[in-house]
C-alpha positions as CSV (number, residue, x, y, z in Angstrom):
1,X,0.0,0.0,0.0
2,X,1.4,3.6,-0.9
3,X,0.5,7.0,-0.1
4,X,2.4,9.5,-2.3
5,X,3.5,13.2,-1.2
6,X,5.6,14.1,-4.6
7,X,8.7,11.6,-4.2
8,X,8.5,11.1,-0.7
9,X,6.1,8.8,0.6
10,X,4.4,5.8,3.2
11,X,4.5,2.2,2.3
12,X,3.7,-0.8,4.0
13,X,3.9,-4.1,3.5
14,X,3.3,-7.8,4.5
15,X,5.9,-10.5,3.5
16,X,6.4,-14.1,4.1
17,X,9.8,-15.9,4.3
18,X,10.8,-19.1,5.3
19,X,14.2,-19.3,6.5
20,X,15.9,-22.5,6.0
21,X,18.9,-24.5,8.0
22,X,21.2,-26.7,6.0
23,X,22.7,-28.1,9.3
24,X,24.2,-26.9,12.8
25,X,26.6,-28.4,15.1
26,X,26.8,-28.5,18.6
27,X,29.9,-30.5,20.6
28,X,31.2,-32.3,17.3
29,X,27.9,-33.4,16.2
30,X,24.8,-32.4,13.7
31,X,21.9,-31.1,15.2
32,X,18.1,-31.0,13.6
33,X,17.0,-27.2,13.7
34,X,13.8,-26.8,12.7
35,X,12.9,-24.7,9.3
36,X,11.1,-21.1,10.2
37,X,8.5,-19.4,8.9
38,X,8.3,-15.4,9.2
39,X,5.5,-13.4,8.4
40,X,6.8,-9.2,9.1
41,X,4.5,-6.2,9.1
42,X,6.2,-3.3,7.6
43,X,5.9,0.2,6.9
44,X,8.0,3.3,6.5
45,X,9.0,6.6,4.6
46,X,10.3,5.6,1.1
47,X,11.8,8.3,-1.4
48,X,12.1,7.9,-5.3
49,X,13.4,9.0,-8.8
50,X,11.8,7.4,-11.6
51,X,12.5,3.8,-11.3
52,X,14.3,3.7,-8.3
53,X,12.7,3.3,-4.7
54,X,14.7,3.6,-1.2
55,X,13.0,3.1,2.1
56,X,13.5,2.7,6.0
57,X,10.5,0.7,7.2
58,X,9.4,-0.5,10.9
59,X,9.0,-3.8,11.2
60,X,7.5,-6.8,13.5
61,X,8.6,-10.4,13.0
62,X,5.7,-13.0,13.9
63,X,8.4,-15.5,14.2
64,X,10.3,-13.8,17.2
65,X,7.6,-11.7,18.6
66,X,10.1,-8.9,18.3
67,X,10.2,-5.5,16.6
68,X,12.7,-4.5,13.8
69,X,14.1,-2.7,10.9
70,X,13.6,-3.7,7.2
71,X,15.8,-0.9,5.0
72,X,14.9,-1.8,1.4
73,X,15.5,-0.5,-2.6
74,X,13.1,-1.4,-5.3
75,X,13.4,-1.0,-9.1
76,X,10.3,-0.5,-10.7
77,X,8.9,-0.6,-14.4
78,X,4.9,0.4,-14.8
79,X,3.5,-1.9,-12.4
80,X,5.9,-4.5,-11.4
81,X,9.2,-4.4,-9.1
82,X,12.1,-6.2,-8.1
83,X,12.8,-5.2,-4.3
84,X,16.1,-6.3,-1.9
85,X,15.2,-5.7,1.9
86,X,17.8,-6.1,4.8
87,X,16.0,-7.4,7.8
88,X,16.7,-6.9,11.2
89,X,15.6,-7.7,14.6
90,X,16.4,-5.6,17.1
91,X,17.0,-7.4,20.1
92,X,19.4,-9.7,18.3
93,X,21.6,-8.1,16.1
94,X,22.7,-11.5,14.9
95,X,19.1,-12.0,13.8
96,X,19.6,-10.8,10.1
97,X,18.7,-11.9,6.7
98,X,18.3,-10.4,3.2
99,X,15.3,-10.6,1.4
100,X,14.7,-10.7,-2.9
101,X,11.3,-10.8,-4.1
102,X,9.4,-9.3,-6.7
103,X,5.6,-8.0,-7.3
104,X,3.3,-5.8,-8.4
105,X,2.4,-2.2,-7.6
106,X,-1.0,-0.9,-7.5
């Protein structure tokens, strides 16, 4: 959802990422970690230039029950989008991952 104000203006968002482990280990051994699955409300001040989108947005992570940030850029052509976000939570800062997606703008 956006809410233009010439190039600044107010997204938000809802995105779903499952975040996968390959395999940990704990005292010389594998360990099964379960996969996760993170739904995160965002929104946030964006500004852009033509095709180009760059945005700070608030964010809460179902997953951890904890509030974040989610900086993101978006390249955009009529309606679609390719968009990169950086997601962090903020009471672990070793709690990051980078999202890719793509969509539609309307």
């Amino acid at each position: 959802v956006c809410a233009p104000i010439g190039p600044l203006k107010l997204m938000s968002s809802a995105t779903w990422t499952r975040l996968t482990v390959k395999s940990v280990t704990i005292l010389g051994g594998p360990v099964g970690v379960p996969d996760a699955d993170v739904i995160s409300l965002q929104a946030g001040p964006h500004f852009s230039l033509a095709m180009l989108d760059v945005g700070i947005e608030g964010a809460y992570y179902t997953e951890f029950k904890e509030m974040g940030f989610a900086p993101n850029v978006s390249i955009g052509l009529l309606n679609f989008e390719v968009t990169a976000s950086y997601n962090m939570v903020l009471t672990d800062p070793s709690s990051t991952w980078i999202s890719i997606g793509g969509g539609f703008r309307f």
